[in-house]
C-alpha positions as CSV (number, residue, x, y, z in Angstrom):
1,X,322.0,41.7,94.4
2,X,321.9,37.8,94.0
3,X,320.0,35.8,91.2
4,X,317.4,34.4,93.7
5,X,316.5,38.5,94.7
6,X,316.4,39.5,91.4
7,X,314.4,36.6,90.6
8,X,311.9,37.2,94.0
9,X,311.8,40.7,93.0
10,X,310.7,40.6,89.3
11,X,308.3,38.0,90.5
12,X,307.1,40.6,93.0
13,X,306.8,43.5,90.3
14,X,305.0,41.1,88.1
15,X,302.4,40.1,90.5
16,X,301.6,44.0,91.5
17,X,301.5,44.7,88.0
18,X,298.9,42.3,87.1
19,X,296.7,43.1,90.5
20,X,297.2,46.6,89.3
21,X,295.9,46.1,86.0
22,X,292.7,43.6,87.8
23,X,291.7,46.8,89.4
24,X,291.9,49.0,86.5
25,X,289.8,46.8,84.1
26,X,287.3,46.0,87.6
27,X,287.1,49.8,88.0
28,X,286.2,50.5,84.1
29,X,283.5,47.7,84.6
30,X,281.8,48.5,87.6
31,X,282.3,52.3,86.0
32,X,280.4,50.9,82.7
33,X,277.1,48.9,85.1
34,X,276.9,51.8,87.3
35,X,276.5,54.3,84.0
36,X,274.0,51.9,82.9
37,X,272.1,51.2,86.1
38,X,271.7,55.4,86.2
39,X,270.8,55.1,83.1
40,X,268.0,52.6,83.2
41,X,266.7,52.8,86.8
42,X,267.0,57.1,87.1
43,X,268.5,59.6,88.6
44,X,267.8,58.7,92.3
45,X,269.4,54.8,92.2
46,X,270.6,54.3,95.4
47,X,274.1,52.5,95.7
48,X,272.4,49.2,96.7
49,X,270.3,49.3,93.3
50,X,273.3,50.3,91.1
51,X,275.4,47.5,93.0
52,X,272.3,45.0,92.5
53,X,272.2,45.6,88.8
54,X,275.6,44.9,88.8
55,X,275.3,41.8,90.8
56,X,278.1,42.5,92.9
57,X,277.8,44.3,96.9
58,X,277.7,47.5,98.0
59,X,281.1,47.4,99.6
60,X,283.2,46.6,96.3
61,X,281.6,50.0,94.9
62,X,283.1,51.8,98.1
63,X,285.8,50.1,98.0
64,X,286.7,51.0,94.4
65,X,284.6,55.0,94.5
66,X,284.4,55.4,98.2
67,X,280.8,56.2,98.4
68,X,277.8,57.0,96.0
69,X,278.9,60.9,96.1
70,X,282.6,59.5,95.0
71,X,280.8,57.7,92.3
72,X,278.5,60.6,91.4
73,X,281.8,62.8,90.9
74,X,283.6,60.4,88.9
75,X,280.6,60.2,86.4
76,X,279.8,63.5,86.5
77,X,283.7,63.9,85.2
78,X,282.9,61.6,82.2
79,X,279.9,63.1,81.4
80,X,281.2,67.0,81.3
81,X,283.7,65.9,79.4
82,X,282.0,63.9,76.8
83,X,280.0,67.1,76.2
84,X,282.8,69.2,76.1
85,X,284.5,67.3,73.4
86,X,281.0,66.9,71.8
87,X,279.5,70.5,71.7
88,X,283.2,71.9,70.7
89,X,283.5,69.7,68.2
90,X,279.5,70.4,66.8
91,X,280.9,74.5,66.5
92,X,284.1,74.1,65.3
93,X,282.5,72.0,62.4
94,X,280.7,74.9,60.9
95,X,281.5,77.9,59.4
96,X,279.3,81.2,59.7
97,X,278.0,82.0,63.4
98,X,275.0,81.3,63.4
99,X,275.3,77.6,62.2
100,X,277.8,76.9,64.8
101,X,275.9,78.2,67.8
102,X,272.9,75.7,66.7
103,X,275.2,73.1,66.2
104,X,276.3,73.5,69.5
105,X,272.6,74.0,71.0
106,X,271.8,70.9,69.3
107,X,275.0,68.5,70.6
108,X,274.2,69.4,74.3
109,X,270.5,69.0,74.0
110,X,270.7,65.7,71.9
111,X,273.3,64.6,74.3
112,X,270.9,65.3,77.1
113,X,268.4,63.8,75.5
114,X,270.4,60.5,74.8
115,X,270.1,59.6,78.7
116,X,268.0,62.4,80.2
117,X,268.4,60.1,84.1
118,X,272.0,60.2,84.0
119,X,271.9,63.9,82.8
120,X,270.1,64.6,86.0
121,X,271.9,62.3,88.4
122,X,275.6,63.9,87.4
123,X,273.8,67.3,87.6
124,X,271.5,67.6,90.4
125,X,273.8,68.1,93.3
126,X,275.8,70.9,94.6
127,X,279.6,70.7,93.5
128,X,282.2,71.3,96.2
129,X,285.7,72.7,95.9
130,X,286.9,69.1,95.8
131,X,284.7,68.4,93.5
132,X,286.8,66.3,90.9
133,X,284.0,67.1,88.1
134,X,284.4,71.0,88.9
135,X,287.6,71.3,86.7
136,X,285.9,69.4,84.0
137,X,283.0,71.7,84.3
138,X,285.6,74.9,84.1
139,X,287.0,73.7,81.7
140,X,283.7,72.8,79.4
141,X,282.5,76.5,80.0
142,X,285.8,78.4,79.2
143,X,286.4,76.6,76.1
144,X,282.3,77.0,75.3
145,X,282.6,80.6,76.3
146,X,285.7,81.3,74.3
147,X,284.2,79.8,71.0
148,X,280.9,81.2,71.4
149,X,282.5,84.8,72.4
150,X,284.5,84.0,69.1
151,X,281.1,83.7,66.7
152,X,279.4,86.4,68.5
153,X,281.9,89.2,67.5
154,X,282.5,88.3,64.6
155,X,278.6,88.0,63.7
156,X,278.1,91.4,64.7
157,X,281.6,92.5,64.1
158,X,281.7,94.8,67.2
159,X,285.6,94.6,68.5
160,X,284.9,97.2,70.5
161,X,282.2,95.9,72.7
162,X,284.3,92.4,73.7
163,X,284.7,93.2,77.3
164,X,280.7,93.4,77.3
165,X,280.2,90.6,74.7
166,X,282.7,88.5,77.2
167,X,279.9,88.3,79.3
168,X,277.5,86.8,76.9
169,X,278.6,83.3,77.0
170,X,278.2,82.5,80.3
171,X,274.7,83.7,80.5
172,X,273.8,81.6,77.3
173,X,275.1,78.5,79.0
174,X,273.1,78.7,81.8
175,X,269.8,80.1,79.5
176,X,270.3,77.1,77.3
177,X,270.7,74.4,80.4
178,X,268.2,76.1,82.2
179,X,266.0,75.5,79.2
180,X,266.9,72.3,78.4
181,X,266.0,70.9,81.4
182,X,262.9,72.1,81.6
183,X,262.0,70.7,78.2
184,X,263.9,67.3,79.5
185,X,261.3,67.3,82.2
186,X,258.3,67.8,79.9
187,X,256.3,64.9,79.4
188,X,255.7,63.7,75.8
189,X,252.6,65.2,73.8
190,X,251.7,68.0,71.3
191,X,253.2,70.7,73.7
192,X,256.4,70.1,73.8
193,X,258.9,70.9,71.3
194,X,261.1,68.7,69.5
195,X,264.7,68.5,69.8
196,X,265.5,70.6,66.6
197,X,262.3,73.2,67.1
198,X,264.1,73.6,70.5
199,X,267.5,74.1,68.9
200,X,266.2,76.4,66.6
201,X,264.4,78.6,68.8
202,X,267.5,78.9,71.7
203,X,269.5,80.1,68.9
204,X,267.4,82.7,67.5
205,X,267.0,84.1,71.2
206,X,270.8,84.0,71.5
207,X,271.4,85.6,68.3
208,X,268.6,88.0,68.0
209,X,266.8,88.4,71.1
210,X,263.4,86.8,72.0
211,X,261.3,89.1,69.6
212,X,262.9,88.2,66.4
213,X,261.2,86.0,64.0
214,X,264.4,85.5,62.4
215,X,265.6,81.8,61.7
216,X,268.8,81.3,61.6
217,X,270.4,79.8,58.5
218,X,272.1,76.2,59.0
219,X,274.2,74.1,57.3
């Protein structure tokens, strides 16, 4: 290879590297408006009012997320997984059971709470098998599932029952969800719970059934 290739082809490397790294930085941006557009606007923002409030066109969104679905997925993926590393985190930081199961009632609800219109807009469809948010999603209820299995045996110390227990986990998540969005949906007034009431009361139902009066003790 001659000077004048080597010289044409680190010129040529060095231009796709820099239009590579435009398109990363333009993605990240039009990423950051469309969260924000969700955010302020709600859950049904159409592509044409997320592009607006980016003042840019419809077409560079699908050319960058391929349609609105492709950008629902993508932010559904960020989303999951900012509440996986989140809600993990809140029961890992405590020590006895029943603390970390409200920690961890409280980081999704509060995180819900933070943006209740992009909650729903990364939520409210169906999620196919292609679906790149679905292994974020797996993975956010295994590792939930796994620590909240975890506190749940050894609260009531049970070994024996773990095959049943297993079970447990799943059906909190989707009690707690269920739950939260309902309250999510509740409009402001003397009715409706606050976020730590809330908190409170989904973890004495997970811990000690619905007709306890027991409160569980937090740290």
């Amino acid at each position: 290879m001659n000077k004048i290739t080597e010289e044409f082809d680190r010129e040529t490397d060095g231009r796709a590297a820099r239009w590579e790294a435009h398109r990363t930085a333009r993605h990240e941006e039009l990423f950051k408006l469309a969260r924000k557009a969700v955010h302020e606007l709600g859950p049904q923002v159409s592509m044409e009012d997320i592009a607006g409030h980016a003042r840019t066109s419809k077409p560079v969104y699908y050319r960058y997320f391929g349609d609105k679905e492709g950008l629902r997925q993508a932010l559904s993926a960020m989303v999951i997984n900012d509440f996986r590393e989140r809600v993990i985190a809140a029961g890992l930081a405590k020590e006895d059971e029943i603390s970390a199961l409200h920690a961890m009632v409280s980081s999704y609800l509060g995180l819900a709470d933070n943006s209740p219109n992009l909650y729903f807009f990364v939520t409210s469809a169906p999620r196919s098998a292609d679906d790149e948010s679905a292994g974020a999603l797996n993975t956010f209820f295994e590792e939930a599932s796994s620590l909240m299995s975890e506190r749940l045996l050894k609260l009531y110390d049970q070994r024996a029952t773990a095959a049943t227990l297993d079970l447990w986990p799943r059906a909190a998540l989707g009690m707690v969800r269920a739950a939260g969005e309902q309250w999510l949906s509740q409009p402001p007034g003397a009715n409706k719970p606050s976020l730590q009431s809330l908190a409170t009361e989904l973890t004495n139902w997970l811990a000690y059934g619905i007709a306890s009066t027991r409160t569980p003790t937090t740290r």
